[in-house]
C-alpha positions as CSV (number, residue, x, y, z in Angstrom):
1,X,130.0,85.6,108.1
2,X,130.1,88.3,110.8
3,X,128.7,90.9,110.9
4,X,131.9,93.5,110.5
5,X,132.7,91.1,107.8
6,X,129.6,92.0,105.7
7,X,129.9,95.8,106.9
8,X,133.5,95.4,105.2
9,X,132.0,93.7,102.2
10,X,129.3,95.8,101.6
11,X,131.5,99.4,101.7
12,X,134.5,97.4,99.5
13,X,131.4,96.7,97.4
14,X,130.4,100.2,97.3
15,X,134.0,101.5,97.0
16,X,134.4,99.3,93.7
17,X,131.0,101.0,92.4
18,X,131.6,104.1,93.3
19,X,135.3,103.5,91.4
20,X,133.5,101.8,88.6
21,X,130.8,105.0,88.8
22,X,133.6,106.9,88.7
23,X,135.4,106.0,85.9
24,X,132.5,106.0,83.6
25,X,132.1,109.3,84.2
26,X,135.2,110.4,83.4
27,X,135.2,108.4,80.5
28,X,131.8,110.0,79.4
29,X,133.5,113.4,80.5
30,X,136.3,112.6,78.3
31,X,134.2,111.5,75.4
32,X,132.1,115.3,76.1
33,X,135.3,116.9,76.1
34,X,137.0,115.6,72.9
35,X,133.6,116.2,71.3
36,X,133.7,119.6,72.3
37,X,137.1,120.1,70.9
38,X,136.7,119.2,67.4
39,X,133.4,120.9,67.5
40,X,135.6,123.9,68.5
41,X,138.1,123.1,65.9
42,X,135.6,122.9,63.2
43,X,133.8,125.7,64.5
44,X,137.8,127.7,64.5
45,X,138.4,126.3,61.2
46,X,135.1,127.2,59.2
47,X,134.9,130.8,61.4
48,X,138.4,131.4,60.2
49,X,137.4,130.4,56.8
50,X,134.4,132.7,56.7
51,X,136.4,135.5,58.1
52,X,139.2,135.3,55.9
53,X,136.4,135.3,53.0
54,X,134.9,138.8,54.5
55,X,138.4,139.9,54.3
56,X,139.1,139.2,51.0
57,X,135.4,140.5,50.2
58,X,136.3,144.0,52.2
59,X,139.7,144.0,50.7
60,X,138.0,143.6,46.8
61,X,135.4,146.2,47.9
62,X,137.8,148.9,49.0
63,X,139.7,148.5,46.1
64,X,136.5,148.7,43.6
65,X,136.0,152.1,45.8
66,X,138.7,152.9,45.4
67,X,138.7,152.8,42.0
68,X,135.7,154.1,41.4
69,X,137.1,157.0,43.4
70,X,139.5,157.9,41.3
71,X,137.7,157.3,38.4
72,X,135.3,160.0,39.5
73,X,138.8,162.6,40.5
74,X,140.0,161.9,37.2
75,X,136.5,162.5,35.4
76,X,136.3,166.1,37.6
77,X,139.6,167.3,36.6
78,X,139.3,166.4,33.1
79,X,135.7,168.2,33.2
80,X,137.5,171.3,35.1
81,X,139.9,171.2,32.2
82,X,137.5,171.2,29.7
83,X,135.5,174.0,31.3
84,X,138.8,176.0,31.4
85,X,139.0,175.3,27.0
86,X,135.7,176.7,26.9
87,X,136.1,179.9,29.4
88,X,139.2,180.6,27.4
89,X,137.0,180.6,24.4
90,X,134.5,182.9,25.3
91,X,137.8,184.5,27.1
92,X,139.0,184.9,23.6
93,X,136.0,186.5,21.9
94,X,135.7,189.1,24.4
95,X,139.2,189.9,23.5
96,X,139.0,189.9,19.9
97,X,140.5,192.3,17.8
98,X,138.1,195.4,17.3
99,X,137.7,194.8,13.8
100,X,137.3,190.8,13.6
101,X,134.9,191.6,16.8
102,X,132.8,194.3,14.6
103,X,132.8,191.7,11.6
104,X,131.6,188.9,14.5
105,X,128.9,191.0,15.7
106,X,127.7,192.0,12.5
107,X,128.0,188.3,11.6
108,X,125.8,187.8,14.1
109,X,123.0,190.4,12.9
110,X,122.7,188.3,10.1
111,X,119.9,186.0,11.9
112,X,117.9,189.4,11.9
113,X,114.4,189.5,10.6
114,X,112.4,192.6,9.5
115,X,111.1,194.3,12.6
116,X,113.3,192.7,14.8
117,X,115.0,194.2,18.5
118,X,118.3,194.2,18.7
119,X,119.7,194.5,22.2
120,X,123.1,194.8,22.9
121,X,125.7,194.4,25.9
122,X,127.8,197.5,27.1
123,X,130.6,196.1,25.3
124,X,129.0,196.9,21.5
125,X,128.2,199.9,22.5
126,X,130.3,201.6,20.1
127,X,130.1,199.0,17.5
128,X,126.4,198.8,16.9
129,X,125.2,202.3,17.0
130,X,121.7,203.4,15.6
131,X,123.7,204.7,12.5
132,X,125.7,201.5,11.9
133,X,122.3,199.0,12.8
134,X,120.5,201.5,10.5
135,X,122.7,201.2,7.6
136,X,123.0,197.4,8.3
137,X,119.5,196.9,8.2
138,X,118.9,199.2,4.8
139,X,121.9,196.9,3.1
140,X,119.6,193.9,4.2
141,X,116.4,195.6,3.6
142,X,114.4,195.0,6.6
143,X,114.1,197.2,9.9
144,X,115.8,197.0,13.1
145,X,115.8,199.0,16.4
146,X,118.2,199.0,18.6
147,X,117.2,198.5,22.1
148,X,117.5,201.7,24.5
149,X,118.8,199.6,27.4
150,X,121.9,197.5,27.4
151,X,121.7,193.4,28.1
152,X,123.2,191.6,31.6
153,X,125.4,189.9,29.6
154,X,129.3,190.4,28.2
155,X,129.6,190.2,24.8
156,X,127.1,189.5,22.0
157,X,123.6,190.6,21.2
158,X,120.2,189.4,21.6
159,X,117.5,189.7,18.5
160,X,114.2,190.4,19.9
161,X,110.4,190.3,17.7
162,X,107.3,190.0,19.3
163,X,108.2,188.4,22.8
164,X,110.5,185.7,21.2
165,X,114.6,186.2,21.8
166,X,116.9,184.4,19.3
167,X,119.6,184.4,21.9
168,X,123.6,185.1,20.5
169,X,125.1,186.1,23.5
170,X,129.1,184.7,24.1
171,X,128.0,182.7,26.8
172,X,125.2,180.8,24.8
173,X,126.9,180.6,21.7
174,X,130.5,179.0,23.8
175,X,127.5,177.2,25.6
176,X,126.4,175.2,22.5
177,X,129.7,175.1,20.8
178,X,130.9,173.5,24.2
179,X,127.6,171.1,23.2
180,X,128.6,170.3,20.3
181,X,132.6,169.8,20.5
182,X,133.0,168.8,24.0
183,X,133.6,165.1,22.9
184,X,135.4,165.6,20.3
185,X,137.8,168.2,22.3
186,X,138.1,165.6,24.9
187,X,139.2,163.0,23.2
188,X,141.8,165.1,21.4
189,X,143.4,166.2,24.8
190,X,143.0,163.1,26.8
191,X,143.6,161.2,23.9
């Protein structure tokens, strides 16, 4: 053989490697590429998955929020509502008539022990006077002095012996009757 003929044979030679080299590459490059696909397909399909999971997860959330949000509007109105029942109570008593306020007030003195201060707001002024406390207090036998300055509070009286208060002022007395009936006045509005 010649020598141009084993030049030619040697680069057909090399050409059909290089072909063969070639096109096992792509073939591998195809494999890598298909590979790569469904990885990204499964990778789409679970990420898709998991996000549509968050979003029904966000989605329940912001509805329990939600809920719980208006659970909490509806719990402050009906609380404002039942703190308007009771200011209208203690509304009421200030506006009593005079004589079922006097017989209140006198009600009150009842819880009055021998020796006992009674104090008294501006508004009882002319209902408990030294002469009406002093005839009160001979009725029930025992001694009482009314207090020569008025209380900071609106309606009711405060009994007084030896630095201990037994407390009947409107706003404590609504206070505990708002204690004691606030469940039971709910339910009867809200039902």
């Amino acid at each position: 053989m010649s020598k141009e003929a084993i030049v030619e044979k040697i680069i057909s030679d090399a050409h059909l490697k290089a072909d063969s080299i070639i096109a096992e590459a792509n073939a591998k490059a195809d494999e890598i590429i298909a590979k790569a696909a469904e990885e990204c397909k499964e990778y789409l399909y679970s990420t898709k998955s998991e996000t549509d999971r968050m979003v029904l997860d966000v989605d329940a959330r912001s509805k329990t929020v939600a809920e719980l949000d208006a659970k909490k509007l509806t719990l402050a109105a009906k609380t404002k509502v039942l703190d308007i029942v009771y200011e209208r109570v203690l509304e009421n008593l200030r506006n009593l008539d005079e004589k079922t306020y006097s017989d209140l007030i006198f009600a009150m003195l009842d819880n009055a022990k021998d020796g006992d201060v009674v104090t008294i707001s501006q508004r009882e002024k002319d209902i408990v006077t030294e002469s009406t406390l002093a005839e009160f207090a001979k009725k029930k036998g025992i001694n009482l002095t009314l207090s020569n300055k008025f209380g900071d509070f609106d309606g009711g009286l405060i009994l007084s012996e030896n630095g201990v208060d037994k407390n009947f002022t409107f706003e404590v007395e609504v206070a505990l009757l708002k204690e004691q009936t606030e469940a039971k006045t709910a339910k009867e509005i809200f039902g």
